[in-house]
BAVEXMAR-547199 format. One record per residue (C-alpha): residue number from 1; residue in one letter; x, y, z. Coordinates in steps of 0.05 Angstrom, whole numbers, always signed. Layout:
% residues N
<NUM "A" <X Y Z>>
...
//
This chain:
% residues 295
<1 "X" <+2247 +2504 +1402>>
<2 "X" <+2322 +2495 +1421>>
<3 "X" <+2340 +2447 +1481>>
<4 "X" <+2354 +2489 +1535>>
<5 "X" <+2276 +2515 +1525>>
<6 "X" <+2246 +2451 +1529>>
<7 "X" <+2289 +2432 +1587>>
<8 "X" <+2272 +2500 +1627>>
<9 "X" <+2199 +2492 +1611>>
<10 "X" <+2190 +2430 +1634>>
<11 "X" <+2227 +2442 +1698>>
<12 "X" <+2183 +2512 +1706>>
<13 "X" <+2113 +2497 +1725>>
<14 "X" <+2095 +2564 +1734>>
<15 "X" <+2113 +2577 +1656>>
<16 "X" <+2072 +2515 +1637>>
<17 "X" <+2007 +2546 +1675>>
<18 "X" <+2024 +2609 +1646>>
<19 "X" <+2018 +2578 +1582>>
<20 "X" <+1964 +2541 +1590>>
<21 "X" <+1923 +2607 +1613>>
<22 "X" <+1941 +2645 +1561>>
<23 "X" <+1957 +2643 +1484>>
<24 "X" <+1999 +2693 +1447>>
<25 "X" <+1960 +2755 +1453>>
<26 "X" <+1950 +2750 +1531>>
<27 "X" <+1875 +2721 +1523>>
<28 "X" <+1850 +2674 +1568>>
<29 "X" <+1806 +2604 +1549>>
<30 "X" <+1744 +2640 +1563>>
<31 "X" <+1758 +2703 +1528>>
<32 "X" <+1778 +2659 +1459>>
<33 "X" <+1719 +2620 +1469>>
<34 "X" <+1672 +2689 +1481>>
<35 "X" <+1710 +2718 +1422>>
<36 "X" <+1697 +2664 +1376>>
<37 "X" <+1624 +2655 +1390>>
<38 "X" <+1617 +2729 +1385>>
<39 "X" <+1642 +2737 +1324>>
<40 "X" <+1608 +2682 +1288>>
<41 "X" <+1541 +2708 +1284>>
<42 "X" <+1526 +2667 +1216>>
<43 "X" <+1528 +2605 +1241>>
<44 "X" <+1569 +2552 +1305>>
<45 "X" <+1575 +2478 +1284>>
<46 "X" <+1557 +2445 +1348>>
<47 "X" <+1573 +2365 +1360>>
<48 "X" <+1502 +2347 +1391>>
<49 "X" <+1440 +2327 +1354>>
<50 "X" <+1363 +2358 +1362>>
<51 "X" <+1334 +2298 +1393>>
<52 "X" <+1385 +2310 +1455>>
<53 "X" <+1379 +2398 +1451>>
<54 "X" <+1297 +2396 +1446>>
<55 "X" <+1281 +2405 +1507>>
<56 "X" <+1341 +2457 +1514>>
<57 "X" <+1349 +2490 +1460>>
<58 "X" <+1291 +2517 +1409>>
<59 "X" <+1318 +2510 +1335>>
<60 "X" <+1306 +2571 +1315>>
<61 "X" <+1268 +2609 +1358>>
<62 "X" <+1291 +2687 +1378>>
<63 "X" <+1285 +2665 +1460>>
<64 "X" <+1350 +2623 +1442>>
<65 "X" <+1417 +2645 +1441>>
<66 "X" <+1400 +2710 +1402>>
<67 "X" <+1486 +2725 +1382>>
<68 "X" <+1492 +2658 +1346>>
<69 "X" <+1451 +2600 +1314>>
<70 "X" <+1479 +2533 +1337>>
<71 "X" <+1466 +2478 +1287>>
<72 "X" <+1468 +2406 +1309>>
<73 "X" <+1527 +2362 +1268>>
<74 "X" <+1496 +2296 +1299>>
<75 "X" <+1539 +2257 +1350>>
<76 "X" <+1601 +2241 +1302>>
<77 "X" <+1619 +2189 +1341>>
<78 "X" <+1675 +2138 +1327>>
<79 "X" <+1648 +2072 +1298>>
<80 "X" <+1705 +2019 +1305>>
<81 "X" <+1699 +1961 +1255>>
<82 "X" <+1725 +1889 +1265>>
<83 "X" <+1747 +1884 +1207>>
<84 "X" <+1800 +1933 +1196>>
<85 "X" <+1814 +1961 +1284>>
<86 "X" <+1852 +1900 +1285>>
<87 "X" <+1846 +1883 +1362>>
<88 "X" <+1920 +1874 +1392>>
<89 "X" <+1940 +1855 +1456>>
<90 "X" <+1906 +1880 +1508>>
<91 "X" <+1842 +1892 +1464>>
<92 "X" <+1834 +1824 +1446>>
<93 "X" <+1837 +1799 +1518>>
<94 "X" <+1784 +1852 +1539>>
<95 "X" <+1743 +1837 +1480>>
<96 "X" <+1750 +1761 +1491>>
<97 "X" <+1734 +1763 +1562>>
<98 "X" <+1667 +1814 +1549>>
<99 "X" <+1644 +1757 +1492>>
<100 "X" <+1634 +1707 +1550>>
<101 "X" <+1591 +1744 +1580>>
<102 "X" <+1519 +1740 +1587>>
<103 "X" <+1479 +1792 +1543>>
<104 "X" <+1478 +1866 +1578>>
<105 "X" <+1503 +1831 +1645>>
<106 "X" <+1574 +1872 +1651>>
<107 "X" <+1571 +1944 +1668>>
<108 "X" <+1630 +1982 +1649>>
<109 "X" <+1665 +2031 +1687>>
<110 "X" <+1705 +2097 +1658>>
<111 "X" <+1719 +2159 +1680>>
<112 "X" <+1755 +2189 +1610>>
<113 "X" <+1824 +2217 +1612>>
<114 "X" <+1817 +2278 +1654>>
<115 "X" <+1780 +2260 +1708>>
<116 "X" <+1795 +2215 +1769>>
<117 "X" <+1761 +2187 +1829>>
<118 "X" <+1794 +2202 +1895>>
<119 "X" <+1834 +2149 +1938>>
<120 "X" <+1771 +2141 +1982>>
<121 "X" <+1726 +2148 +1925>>
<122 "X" <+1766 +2090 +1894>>
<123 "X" <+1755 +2050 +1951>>
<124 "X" <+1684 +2056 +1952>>
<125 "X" <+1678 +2040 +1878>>
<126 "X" <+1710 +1978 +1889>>
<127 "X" <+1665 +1957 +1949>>
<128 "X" <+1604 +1971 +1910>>
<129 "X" <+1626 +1936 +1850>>
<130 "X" <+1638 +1882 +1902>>
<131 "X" <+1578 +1886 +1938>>
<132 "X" <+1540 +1902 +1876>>
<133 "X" <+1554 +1812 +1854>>
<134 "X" <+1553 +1846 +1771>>
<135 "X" <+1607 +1825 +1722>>
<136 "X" <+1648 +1890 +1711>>
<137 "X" <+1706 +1926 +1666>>
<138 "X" <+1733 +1974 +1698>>
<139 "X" <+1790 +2019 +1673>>
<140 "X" <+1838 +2054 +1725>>
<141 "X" <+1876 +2112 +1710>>
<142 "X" <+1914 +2153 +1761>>
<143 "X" <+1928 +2227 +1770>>
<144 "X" <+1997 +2248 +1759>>
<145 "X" <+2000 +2277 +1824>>
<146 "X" <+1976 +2219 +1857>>
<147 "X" <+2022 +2181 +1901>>
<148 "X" <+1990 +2116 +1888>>
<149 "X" <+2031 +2079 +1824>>
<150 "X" <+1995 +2007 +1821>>
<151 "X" <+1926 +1975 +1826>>
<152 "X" <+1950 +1935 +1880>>
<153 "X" <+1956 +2000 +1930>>
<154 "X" <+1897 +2037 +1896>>
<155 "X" <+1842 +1981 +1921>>
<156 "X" <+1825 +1944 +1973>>
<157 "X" <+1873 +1890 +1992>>
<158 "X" <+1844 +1825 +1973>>
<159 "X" <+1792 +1849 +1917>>
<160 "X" <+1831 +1833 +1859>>
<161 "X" <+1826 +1757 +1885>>
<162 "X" <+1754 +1765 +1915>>
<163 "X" <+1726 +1783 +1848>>
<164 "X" <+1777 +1742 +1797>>
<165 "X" <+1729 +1718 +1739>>
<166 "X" <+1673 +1779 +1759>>
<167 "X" <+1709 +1836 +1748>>
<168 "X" <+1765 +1856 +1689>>
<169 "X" <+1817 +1918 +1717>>
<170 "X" <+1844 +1956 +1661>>
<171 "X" <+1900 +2007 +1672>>
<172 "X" <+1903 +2067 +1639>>
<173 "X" <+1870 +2052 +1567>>
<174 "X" <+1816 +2006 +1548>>
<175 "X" <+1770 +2004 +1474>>
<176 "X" <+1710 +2051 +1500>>
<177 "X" <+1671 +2047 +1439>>
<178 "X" <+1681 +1973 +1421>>
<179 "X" <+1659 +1960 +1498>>
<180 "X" <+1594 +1998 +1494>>
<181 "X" <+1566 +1969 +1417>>
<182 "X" <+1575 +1907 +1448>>
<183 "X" <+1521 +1867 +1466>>
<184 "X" <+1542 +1840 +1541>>
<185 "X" <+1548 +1914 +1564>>
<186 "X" <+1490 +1932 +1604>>
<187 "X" <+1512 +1990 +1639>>
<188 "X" <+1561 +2050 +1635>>
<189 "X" <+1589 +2076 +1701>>
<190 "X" <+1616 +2149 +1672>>
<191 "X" <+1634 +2220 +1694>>
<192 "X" <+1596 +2241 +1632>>
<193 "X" <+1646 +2270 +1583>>
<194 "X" <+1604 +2298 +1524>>
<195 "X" <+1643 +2244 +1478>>
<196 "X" <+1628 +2190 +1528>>
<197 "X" <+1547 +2208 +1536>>
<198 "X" <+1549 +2215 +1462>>
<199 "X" <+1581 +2143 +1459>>
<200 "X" <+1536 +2116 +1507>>
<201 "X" <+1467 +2142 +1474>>
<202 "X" <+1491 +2124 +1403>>
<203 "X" <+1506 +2052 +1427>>
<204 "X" <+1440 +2039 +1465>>
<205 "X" <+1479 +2037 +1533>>
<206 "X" <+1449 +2061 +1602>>
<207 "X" <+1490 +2123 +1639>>
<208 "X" <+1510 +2108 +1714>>
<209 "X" <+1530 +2184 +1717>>
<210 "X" <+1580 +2205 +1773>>
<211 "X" <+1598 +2275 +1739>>
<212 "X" <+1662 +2311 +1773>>
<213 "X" <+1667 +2374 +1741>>
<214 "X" <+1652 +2427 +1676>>
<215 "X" <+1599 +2406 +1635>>
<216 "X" <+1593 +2338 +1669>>
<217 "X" <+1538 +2363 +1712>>
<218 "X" <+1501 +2385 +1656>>
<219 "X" <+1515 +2330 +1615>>
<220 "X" <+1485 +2283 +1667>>
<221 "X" <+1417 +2317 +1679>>
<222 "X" <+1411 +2309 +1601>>
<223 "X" <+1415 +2234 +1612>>
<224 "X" <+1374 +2235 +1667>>
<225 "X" <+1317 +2274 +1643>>
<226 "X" <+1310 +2238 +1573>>
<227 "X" <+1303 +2177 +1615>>
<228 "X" <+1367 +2142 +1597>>
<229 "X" <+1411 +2148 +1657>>
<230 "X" <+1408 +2150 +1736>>
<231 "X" <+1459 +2197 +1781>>
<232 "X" <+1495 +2164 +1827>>
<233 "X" <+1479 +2191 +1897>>
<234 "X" <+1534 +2217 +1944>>
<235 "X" <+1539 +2231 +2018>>
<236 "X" <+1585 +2299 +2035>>
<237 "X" <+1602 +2291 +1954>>
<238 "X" <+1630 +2223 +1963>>
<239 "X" <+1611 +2157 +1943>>
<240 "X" <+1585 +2106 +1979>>
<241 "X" <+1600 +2028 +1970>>
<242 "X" <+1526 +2018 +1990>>
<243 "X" <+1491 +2074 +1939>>
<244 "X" <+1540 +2041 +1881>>
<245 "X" <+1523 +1977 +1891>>
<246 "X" <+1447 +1986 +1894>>
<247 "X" <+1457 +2038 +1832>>
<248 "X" <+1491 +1987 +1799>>
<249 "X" <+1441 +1930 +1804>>
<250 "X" <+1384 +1971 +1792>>
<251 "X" <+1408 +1983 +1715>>
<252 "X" <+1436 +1915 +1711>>
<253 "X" <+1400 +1870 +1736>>
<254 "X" <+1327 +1897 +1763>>
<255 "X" <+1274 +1912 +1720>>
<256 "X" <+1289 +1987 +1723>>
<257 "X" <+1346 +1979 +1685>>
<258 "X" <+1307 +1932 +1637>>
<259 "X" <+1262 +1996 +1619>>
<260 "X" <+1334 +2037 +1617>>
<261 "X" <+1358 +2003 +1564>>
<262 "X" <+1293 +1997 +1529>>
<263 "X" <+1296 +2075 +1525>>
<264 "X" <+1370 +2079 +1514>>
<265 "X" <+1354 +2029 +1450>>
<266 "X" <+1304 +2073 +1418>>
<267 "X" <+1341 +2142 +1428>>
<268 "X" <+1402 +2099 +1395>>
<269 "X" <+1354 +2083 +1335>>
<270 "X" <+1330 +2157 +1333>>
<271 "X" <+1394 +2183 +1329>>
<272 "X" <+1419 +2142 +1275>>
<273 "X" <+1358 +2160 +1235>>
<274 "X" <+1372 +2233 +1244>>
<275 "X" <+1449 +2233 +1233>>
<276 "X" <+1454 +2233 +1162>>
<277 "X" <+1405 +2286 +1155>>
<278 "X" <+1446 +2331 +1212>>
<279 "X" <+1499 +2324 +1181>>
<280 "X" <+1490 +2336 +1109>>
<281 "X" <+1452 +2407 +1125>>
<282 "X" <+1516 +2426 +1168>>
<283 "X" <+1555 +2411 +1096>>
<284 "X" <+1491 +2444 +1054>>
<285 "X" <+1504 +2521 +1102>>
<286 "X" <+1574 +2507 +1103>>
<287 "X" <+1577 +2513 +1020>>
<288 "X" <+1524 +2557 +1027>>
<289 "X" <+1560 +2606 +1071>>
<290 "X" <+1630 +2592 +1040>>
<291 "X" <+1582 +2624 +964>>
<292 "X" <+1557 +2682 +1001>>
<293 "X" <+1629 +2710 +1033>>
<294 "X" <+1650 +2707 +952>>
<295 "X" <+1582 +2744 +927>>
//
């Protein structure tokens, strides 16, 4: 791509959109995505495992999705090691301040990379974490429309002081997976990204779910109904300092959230059990389908 390109694409939103939209034969997202799960009648690798699809899907069974056969991969999710992440900077702070902590006392609070509280449901996040009196990490990430440029004018004036020593704000970035396996996190406040509930039930970690849009929904009410996570209630669709500090304590600190994590321990136990096995069938009918397009 030649300079003058790149300099009149990124000066011409409506070319970006246009894009985005569509790919080189004038199809859409959802007509790729329909095409490709149309086509594939043999068989759709799907990242998900059968203890989180039993009560949705039926392995199998002709009532399913009769023009493809999902098979579960297990949760492939990332397992960072000590020994060879090598925590730098910022990681090593975060991971030093978490170790101080007592066990599953902190409840950590991330909303992935494409999805953002408003400016008033910023504010209200920060009163509850406030009001909630629970150690916290919270990572906060800005829209790139968003007017707001600092942490300063995105919270409440005077909370950064008010909670010094209770509460760690990260900007932009922050080690997800090293935060959940480790043991002071009690809680995860999330919009429930698939990777992130993944994360969450491998690690043994109870879901605070606040879900903003796709399949977050969805995503939550599986949390919710295999008795690992709670939805945080809303008034008009926004939060409330009041409902998120009470949601808060409640998985932290009260007994509920004792019984949360109980459950969120043994479906992290189950799924480890099961991933090997997912896994190596998806490699068994992968060779096994690769030998039947050369018969």
């Amino acid at each position: 791509m030649n300079f003058e390109l790149r300099v009149e694409l990124q000066n011409n939103k409506e070319i970006m959109e246009l894009l985005v939209r569509n790919s080189v034969n004038g199809m859409t997202v959802i007509e790729r995505f329909h095409q490709c799960v149309t086509s594939s009648p043999k068989l759709i690798l799907v990242k998900t495992t059968r203890e989180i699809q039993a009560k949705y899907y039926n392995h199998g069974s002709r009532r399913s999705l009769a023009v493809f056969r999902p098979l579960p991969v297990g949760p492939l999710v990332h397992k960072p090691q000590d020994d060879n992440d090598g925590d730098v900077g910022d990681d090593e702070k975060i991971m030093d301040w978490l170790s101080k902590k007592e066990p599953s006392s902190v409840v950590f609070v991330a909303f992935g990379t494409e999805s953002y509280l408003s400016e008033e449901d910023m504010k209200e996040m920060a009163d509850g974490l406030e009001l909630s009196n629970v150690d916290f990490i919270w990572v906060v990430r800005f829209h790139g429309g968003s007017k707001i440029t600092s942490i300063h004018e995105a919270l409440p004036q005077g909370f950064l002081e008010r909670t010094n020593g209770r509460g760690l704000i990260v900007e932009g970035w922050a080690p997800q997976a090293k935060i959940l396996q480790h043991s002071s996190t009690g809680g995860f406040v999330s919009h429930c990204g698939w990777n992130s509930t993944l994360e969450a039930m491998a690690y043994g970690i109870p879901i605070i779910a606040i879900p903003m849009q796709l399949d977050q929904p969805t995503n939550a009410k599986y949390a919710v109904d295999m008795g690992v996570g709670i939805e945080m209630p809303r008034k008009n669709k926004q939060l409330a300092r009041e409902e998120v500090a009470s949601v808060i304590r409640r998985v932290v600190t009260e007994e509920e959230g004792t019984e949360l994590r109980k459950k969120a321990k043994e479906l992290s136990e189950r799924l480890k059990k099961e991933e090997d096995d997912e896994f190596d069938e998806a490699m068994e009918k992968l060779v096994q389908l690769v030998h039947e397009s050369r018969i």
